[in-house]
N, C-alpha and C positions, 0 to 999 in steps of 0.2 A: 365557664364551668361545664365540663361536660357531665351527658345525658344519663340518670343513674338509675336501671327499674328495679324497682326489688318487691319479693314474693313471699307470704308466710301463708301457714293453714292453723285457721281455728276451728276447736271443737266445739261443741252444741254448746257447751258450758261457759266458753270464751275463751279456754285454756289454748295456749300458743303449742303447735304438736310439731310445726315445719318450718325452717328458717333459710330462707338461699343469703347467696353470696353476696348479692347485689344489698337483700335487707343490711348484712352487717356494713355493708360500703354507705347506703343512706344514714344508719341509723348510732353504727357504732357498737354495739353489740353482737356478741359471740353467740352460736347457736346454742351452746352450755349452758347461758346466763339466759335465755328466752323460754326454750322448750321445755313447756311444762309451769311456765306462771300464766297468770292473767296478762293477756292482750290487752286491758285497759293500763297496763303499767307503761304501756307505751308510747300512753297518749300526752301532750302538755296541757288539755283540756279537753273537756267532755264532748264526744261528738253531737255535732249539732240535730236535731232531732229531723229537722229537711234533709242532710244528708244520708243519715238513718234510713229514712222510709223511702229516700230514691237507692238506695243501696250503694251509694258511692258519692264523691266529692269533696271538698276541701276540707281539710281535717290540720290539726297542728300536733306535728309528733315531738319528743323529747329526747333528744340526741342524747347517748350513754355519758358526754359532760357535762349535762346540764343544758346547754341552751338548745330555742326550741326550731324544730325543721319543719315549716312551710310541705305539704303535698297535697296529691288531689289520689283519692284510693277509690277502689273498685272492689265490692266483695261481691261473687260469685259463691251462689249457693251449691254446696258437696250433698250430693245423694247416696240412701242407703238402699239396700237390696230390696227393700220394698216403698222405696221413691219418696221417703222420708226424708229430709234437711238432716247429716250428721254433721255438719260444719259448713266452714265458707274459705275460699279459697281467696283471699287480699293480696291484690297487687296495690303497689303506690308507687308513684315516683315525681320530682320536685315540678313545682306549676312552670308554666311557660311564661320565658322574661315578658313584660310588657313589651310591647311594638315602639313606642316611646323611648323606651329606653336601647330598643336595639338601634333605633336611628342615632338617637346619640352617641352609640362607640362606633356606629359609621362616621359620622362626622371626623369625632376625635379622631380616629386610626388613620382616614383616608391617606393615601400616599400626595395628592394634592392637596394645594393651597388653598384651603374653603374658609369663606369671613362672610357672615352678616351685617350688612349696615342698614338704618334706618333709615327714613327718608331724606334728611338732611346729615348723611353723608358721618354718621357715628357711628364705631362700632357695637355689634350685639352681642356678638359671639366673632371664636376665631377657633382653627382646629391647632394640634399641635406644629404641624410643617409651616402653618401662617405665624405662628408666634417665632418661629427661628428664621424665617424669612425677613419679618420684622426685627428679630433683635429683642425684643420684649418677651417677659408673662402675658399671660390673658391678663389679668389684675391690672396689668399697666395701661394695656389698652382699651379695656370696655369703657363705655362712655365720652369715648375722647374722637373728634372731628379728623377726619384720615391725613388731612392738610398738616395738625397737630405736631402727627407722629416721624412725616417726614419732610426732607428740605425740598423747598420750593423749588422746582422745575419743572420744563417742561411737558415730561413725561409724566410727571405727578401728577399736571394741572389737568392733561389728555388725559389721567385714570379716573378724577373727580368729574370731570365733564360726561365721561360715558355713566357712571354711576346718576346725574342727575338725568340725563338723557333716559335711561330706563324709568325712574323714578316721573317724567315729565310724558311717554307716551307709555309706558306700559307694555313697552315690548324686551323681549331679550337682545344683549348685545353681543356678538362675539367678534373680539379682533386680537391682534396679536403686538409683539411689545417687546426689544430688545432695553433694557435700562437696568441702572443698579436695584440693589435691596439693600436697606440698612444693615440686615445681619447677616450679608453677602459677602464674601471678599471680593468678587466679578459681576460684571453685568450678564444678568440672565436672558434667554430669548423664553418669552411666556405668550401660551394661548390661554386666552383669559375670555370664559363665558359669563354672563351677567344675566341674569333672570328677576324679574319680579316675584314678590312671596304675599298675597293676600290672605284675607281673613276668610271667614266662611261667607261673607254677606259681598266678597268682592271690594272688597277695601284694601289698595294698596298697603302694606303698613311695614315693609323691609324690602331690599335688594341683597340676594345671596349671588359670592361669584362664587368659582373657580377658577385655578389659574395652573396648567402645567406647564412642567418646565420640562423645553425641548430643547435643551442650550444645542443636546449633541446632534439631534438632526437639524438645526441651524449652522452649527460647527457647520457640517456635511457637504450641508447645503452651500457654506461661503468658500470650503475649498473646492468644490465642484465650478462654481463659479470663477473661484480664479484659477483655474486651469483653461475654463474656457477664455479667461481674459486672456493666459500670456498665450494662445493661437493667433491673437492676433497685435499682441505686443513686444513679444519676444521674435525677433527674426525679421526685422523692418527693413532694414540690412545689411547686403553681405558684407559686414565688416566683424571680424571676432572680437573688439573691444565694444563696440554699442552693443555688441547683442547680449554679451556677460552684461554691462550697464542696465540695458532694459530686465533681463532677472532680477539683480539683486533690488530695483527700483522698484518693482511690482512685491515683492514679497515684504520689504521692509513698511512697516503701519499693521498692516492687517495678519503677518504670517512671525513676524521678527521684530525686535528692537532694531536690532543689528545682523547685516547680512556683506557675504564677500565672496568675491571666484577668482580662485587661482586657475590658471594652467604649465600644463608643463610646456619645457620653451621650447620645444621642436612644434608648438601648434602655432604658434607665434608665427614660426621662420618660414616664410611660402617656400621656399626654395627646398623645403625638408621634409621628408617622406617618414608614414607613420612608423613606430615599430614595429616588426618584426611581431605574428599571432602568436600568443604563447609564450613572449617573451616577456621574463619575468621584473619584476619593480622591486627595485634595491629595499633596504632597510629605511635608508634616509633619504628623504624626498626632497626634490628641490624643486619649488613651485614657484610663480611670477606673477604677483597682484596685479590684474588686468582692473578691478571692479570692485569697489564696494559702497556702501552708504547707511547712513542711521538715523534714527529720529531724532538726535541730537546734533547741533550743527558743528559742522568742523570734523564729525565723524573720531572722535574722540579715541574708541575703541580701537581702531587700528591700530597695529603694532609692526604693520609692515607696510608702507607707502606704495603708493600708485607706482607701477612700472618694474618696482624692486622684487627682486627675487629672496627666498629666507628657505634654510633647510627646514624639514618639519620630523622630528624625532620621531621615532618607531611608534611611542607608548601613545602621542596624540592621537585625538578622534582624524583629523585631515588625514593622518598620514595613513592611519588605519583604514579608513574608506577606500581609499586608492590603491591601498595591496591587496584587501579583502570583496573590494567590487559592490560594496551594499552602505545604507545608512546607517553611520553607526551614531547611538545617543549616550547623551551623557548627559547628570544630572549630579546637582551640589552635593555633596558628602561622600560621594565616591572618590573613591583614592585615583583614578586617570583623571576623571573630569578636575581636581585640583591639583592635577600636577599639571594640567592644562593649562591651567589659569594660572600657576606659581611660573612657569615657564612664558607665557604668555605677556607676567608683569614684568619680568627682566628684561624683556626686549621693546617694551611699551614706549613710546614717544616718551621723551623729556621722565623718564620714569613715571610716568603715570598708569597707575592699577587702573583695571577694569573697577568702573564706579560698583558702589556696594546693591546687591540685590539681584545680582547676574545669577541665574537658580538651574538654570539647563541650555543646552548646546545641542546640534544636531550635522552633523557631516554627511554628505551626499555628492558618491562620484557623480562628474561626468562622463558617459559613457554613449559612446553612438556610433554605431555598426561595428560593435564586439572591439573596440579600442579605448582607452580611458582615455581621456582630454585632462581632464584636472576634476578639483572638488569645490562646493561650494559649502559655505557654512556657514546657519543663521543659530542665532545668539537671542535669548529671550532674559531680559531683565524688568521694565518694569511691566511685562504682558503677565500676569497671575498665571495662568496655567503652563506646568511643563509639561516638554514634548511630549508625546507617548508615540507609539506604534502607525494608529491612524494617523499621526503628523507625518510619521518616518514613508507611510504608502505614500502618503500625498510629495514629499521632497523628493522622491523617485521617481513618481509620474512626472513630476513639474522638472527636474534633472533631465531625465530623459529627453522632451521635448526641448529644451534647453539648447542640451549635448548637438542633438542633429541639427539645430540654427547655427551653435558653432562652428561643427564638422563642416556644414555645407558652406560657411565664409570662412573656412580654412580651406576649402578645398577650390574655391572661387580666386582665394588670391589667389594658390598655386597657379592656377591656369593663369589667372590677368596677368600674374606675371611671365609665366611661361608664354604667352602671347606679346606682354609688352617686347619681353626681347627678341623675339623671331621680328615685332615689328620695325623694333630699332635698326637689327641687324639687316633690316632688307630697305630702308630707308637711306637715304642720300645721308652718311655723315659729317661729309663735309663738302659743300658747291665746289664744281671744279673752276680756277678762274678763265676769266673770258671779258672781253673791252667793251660786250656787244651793250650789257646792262648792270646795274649796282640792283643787288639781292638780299633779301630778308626773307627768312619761313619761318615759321610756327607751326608746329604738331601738338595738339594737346589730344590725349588718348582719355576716352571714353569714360566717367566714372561712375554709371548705372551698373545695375546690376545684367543687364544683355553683355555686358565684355567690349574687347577691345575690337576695334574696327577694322574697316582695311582703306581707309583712306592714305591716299600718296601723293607725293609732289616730286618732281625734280627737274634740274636745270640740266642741259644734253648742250656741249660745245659742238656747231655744225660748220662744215666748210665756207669761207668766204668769213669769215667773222660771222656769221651768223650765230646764232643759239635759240634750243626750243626749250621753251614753256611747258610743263606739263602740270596736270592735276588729275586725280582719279580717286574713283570710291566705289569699294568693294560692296554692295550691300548684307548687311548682314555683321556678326561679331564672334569674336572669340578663334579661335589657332587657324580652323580652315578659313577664314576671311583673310587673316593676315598673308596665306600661303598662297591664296590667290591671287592676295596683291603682288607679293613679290613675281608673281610666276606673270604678271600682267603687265610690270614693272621692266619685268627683262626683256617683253615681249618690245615693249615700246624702243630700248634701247638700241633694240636688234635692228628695228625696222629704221629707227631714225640714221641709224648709221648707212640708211643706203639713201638717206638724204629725199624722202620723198617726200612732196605736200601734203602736207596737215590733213587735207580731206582723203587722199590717197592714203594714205598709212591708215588712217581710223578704220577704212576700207577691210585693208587685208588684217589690221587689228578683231575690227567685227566677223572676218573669216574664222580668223585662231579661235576668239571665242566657242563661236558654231563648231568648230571640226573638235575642239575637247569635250563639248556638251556630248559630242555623241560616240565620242572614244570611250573606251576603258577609264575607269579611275578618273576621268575629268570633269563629270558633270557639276563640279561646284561651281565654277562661273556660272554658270546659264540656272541654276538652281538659286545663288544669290543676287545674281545680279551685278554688272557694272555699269559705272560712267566713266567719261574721261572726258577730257579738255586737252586739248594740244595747241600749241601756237609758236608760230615763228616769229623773229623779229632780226632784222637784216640794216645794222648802223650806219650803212653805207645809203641804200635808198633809203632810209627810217621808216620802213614797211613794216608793218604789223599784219601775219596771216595766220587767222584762227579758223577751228573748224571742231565742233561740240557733237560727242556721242551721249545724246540725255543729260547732260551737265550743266548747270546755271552760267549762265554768258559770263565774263571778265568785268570788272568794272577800270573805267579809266578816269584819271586827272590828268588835265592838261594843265601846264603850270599857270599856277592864278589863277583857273577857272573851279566851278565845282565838279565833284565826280558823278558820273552816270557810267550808265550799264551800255557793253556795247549792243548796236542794234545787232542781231544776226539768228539764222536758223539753225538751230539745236535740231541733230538728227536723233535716232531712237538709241535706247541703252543696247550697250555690245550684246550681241548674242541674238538679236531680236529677227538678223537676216533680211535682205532681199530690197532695203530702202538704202537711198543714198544721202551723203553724207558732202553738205555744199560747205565749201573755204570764205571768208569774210575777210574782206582785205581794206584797212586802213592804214592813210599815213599821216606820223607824230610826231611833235615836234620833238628837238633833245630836253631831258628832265619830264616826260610822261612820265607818272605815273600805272601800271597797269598791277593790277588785283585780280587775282587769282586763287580758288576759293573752293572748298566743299560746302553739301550743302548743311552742314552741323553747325556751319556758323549761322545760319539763318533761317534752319524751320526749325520748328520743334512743335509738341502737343499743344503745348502752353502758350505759345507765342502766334501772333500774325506774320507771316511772310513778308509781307508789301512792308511793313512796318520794320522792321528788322532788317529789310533792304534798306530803305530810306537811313534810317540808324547809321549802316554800315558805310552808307557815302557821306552822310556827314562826316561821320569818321574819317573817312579817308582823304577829306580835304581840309580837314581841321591843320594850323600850323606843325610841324613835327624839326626837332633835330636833324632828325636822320631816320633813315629806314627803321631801322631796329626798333625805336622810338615809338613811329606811327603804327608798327605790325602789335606792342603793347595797346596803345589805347583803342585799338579796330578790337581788338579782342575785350579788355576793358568795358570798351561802349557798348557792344552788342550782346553779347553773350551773356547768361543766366549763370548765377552760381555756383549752380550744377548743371550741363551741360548733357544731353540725355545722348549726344551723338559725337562723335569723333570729328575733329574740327582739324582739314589742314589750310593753313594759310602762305601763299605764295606772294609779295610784291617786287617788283622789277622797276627801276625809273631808269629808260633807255639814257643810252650814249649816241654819240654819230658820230661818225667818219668824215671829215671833212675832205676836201679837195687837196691838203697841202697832205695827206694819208693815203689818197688815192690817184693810179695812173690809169688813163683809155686809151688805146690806140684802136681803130677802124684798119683790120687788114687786108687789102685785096686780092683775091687766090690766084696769086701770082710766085713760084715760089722763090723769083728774084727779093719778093719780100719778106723773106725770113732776114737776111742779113739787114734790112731794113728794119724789122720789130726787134732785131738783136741788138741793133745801136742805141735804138730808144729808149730803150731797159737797161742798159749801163747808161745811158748820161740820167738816168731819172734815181738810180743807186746812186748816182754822183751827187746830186742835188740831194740825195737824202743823207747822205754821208755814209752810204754802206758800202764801199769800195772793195771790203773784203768780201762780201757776195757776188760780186760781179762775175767770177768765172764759173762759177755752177749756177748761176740766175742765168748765164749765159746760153750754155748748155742745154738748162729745162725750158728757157725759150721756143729756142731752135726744133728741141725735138717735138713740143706741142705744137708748134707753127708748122712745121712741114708736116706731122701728121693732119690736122686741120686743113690745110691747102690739099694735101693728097687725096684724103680719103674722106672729107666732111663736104660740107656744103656753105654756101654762104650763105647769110654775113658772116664774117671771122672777125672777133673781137679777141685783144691779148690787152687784160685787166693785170694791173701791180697794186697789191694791198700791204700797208705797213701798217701793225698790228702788235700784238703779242709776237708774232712771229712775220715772215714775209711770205707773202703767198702771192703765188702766179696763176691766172688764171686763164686759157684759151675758150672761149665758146664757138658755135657752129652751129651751121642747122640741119645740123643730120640728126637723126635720138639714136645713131647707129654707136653703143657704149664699146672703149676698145678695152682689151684684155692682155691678162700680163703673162707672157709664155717664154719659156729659156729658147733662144734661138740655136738651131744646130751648128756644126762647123763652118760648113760650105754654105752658108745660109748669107744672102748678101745684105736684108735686113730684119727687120724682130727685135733689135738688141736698144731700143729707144727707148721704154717703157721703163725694162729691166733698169738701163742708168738709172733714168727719173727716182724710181725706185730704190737705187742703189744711192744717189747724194741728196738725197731730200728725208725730210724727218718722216714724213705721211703724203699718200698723193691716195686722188680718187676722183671719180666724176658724179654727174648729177645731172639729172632730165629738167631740163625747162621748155616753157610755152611755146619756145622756138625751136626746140632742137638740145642738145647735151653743152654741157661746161668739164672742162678736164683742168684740174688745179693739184698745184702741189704746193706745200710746203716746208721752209726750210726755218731753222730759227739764226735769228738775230745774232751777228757778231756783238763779243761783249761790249758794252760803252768803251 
């Protein structure tokens, strides 16, 4: 009630002469009805004769209806001109509430949950926000044990324990408490204070709490919290389907019933480039369930299956978010949010409606770096509160962060695949054939998030039946590794085609390296890094000659024995300059085994080296079919599920040449003896049965014989190989290489080569430890 002073003036005689505004507000009376009667008509009884003589205080006045008004007055004696009392000047106005009773409508009104209980735990009092809290009247609750009023649980048990806890030391308690209320719909989050209330003499004799309720900076608080989860949930990675998974996984429990992420299919396709900025998004949308999940099993709610695409109509919330760029909400009794759901139940599994109590919805693009990706949408049914606004900021934060995990494994395949096929396309597609070995490879490309690799292999057919072995690795991943390799790849082919030793070639190989590191636009080798492995093998002597730049050695089987690693010394990785680079020469029988390897088959973080060697030779000597066979279970046995490096696998099991394939002749530089290595080589076509070769074998003879008597040195060897093809071979020991020139008119010779050249399929020479070999070949008349 508010505060009411009111003022009147009496005469000497008592007669009421002055009336304000406030008196008729206290009293109910008009100044018409007062001014000019007795002041004692005003009273409900007679002023008390103490109040009298102190000239003021509690008095009982007589309200204009009868009943009577409580005040406390004050009469102030009026002076006459000669300092005489001609009246008194009375204020009054209502006493002040007791203090008692003002703590009481604090109680009652407080905006908190306030209760008294006694010592064993019954209530005394409760205010009104405790009685709706509870679900009860005070009436229902006084007197009755706090266990009484609600069901047994945990939290309940923890509310009763703290209240004895206060009541057993005497101190205050404060802690804090997410759990239902009876006359709750939701569970509250509550800071709840507990205090002792003694007597005057210090006698425990009640516990009062209080308990506010801070659901929404708890809210706050738990999406605050799960944004800092999905930093480190969302984005595990670069794949666009777990990463949509880890979203909708983390929000449904705690954010959703039901939650799902669409995208559109150009995010999907690596191979497809985003739209066009400013390029606008049709009416009807056609989106592609990558992700969804519920707190009900089976995922019930979905009305478009994993992987399946479904147009999404103008009027929906999905589609709307992805035209309009923002969270849009929807909630039950709205005409879109139920055309939502009417449209939603027609397309539903097996016809099955969204179960009853689905109350609000929330659509939220994906968007990262000013592109949309697609939308996600969580669905709240049996979570009691719908969305509002603060939900819609928070599914755009959590979108957001989202959006960029996907962008960045969308934009990841693009490369892996843009790199897978540069890799492919620079990789060996198919072995070229050759007598010298039977061959199996394996590439398996990289599937960490560092990208694809630059590891290489390939088989090079070399003069004489020979063939090289190679293996290489680019350090490092992703398009410039791959470009390396090819560019290191071609480097090897170039070299190997002038036929030179394994240690030799690595040689001018680790040159090229060096002279791009310090060219223009080359420094990416020597910036990542290479290895290689080179090795020859020659079916004829069954030589094996290897020679490693940084590269893990070969492993061998020899048939029926176990595999091991060959002994030899690994020089430094390409680029490294100025050290040399020694050859490892062993000979095997026919059906070796040789392994040939990067090193992703056998280090990694996780793994021991030595151990993963050993693995790999048991592998390798385990029984197999065939090649193909054993190149599966080497990979099989050794390798990790996911593989952190780029693994290529080379095996070879030699062939050989036998004596009834190969011819020697010893020539003496004589050069009566060309017609003598001429006859030799047609009765040895005879004996092979190639008699249709005989006149151009004859020829290419002649003219390597008499160049070797001419211009070489001895020894002179003329070698016949029957092969794939037929090959002639002259050695010498001169390393003086001849060259192939158009002889002029008058020119009496020059024109030997040229033939050779002219009836032979390929001719070339080649440096050895003694001197050069000049060989040509020609191919096989048909059977």
């Amino acid at each position: 009630m508010e505060h009411v002073a009111a003022t009147a003036v009496v005469d000497a005689d008592g007669t009421v002469t002055g009336w304000s505004e406030g008196a008729r507000q206290l009293v109910g009376h008009l100044a018409q009805e007062v001014v000019g009667t007795p002041a004692a008509g005003l009273l409900a009884e007679p002023v008390p004769h103490r109040v009298a003589a102190a000239g003021g205080g509690p008095v009982l006045l007589r309200h204009r209806d009868g009943h009577p008004v409580p005040a406390v007055v004050t009469a102030c004696p009026l002076l006459g001109p000669r300092g005489t009392p001609v009246g008194f000047a009375v204020t009054a106005e209502r006493p002040a509430r007791p203090l008692s009773v003002l703590v009481g409508r604090v109680f009652e009104q407080s905006s908190m949950s306030m209760s008294v209980f006694d010592v064993d735990q019954r209530y005394l009092r409760v205010n009104d926000v405790a009685c709706r809290v509870m679900g009860e009247p005070e009436q229902a609750l006084l007197g009755r044990a706090f266990l009484d009023t609600v069901p047994d649980t945990e939290d309940n048990r923890g509310f009763v324990h703290h209240l004895r806890r206060v009541v057993e030391t005497g101190r205050p308690v404060r802690y804090e408490s997410f759990t239902d209320a009876p006359g709750e719909p939701r569970a509250h989050a509550w800071s709840i204070e507990m205090w002792p209330v003694r007597e005057g003499d210090g006698e425990l004799t009640a516990v009062a709490l209080a308990a506010f309720d801070n659901s929404e900076q708890y809210w706050a608080r738990e999406r605050l919290a799960l944004l800092n989860e999905a930093a480190t949930a969302i984005g595990t990675s670069l794949d666009v389907v777990r990463t949509a998974e880890e979203m909708v996984q983390l929000v449904v429990g705690p954010y959703a019933d039901f939650a799902s992420v669409d995208l559109l299919d150009w995010v999907l396709a690596a191979d497809e480039l985003p739209p066009a900025a400013g390029q606008e998004i049709g009416e009807r949308i056609v989106l592609r369930r990558v992700a969804h999940a519920s707190l009900r099993e089976g995922t019930p709610e979905a009305a478009v299956g994993l992987g399946e695409s479904d147009v999404y109509p103008p009027f929906s919330p999905p589609a709307r978010a992805v035209r309009e760029r923002r969270a849009v909400l929807a909630h039950a009794g709205e005409p879109e949010f139920m055309n939502w759901v009417a449209e939603r139940n027609i397309r539903g599994p097996d016809g099955r409606p969204f179960r009853a109590g689905v109350h609000s919805m929330l659509a939220v693009p994906l968007r990262a770096r000013g592109t949309t990706l697609g939308v996600a949408v969580c669905v709240r049914m049996s979570h009691p509160d719908a969305y509002g606004r603060d939900d819609a900021v928070f599914a755009e934060e959590l979108a957001s962060r989202a959006a960029v995990c996907v962008d960045n494994a969308r934009r990841f395949a693009r490369e892996r695949a843009t790199a897978l096929a540069l890799q492919h396309s620079l990789l060996p597609q198919s072995l070229p054939g050759q007598a010298a070995v039977e061959v199996a490879h394996r590439y398996l490309p990289c599937g960490s998030i560092a990208g694809i690799g630059g590891d290489w292999f390939d088989v090079i057919p070399l003069s004489g039946s020979r063939v090289a072995l190679v293996v290489g690795d680019v350090v490092g991943h992703g398009i410039q590794s791959s470009a390396t390799m090819g560019r290191l790849r071609t480097a090897v082919r170039t070299l190997a085609d002038v036929d030179l030793a394994p240690d030799e070639l690595l040689t001018h190989l680790d040159d090229l390296v060096t002279h791009l590191a310090s060219g223009d636009g080359g420094a990416e080798a020597a910036e990542l890094g290479a290895t290689c492995l080179y090795a020859v093998y020659d079916p004829v002597s069954r030589r094996l000659t290897v020679a490693a730049a940084g590269h893990p050695p070969p492993a061998v089987v020899l048939p029926g024995g176990p595999a091991r690693l060959l002994e030899m010394t690994s020089g430094p990785p390409l680029g490294v300059g100025g050290l040399p680079f020694e050859a490892t020469e062993v000979q095997l029988p026919e059906d070796t085994v040789v392994a040939l390897y990067t090193d992703g088959l056998v280090e990694d973080r996780d793994r021991d080296v030595d151990r993963a060697t050993a693995e790999m030779c048991r592998a390798l000597a385990a029984p197999a079919g065939s090649l193909e066979a054993l190149s599966d279970g080497v990979l099989k046995a050794v390798l990790p599920e996911q593989p952190s490096d780029d693994v290529a696998l080379l095996l070879a099991r030699t062939r050989a040449l036998g004596g009834d394939r190969v011819a020697t002749w010893d020539v003496p530089p004589d050069p009566a003896q060309v017609a003598v290595a001429r006859q030799s080589a047609t009765e040895q076509l005879t004996a092979w049965g190639l008699d249709e070769a005989a006149f151009v074998t004859e020829l290419v003879v002649s003219e390597l014989v008499t160049n070797a008597i001419r211009y070489g040195e001895p020894p002179i060897q003329l070698r016949l190989i029957r092969d794939r093809a037929l090959i002639c071979e002259v050695s010498d020991g001169s390393s003086t290489s001849p060259h192939l020139r158009r002889a002029h008119a008058y020119d009496e010779g020059g024109r030997g080569l040229l033939l050779v050249a002219q009836l032979t399929q390929r001719w070339g020479s080649r440096q050895t430890g003694g001197g050069k070999t000049i060989w040509a070949e020609q191919p096989l008349p048909p059977a």
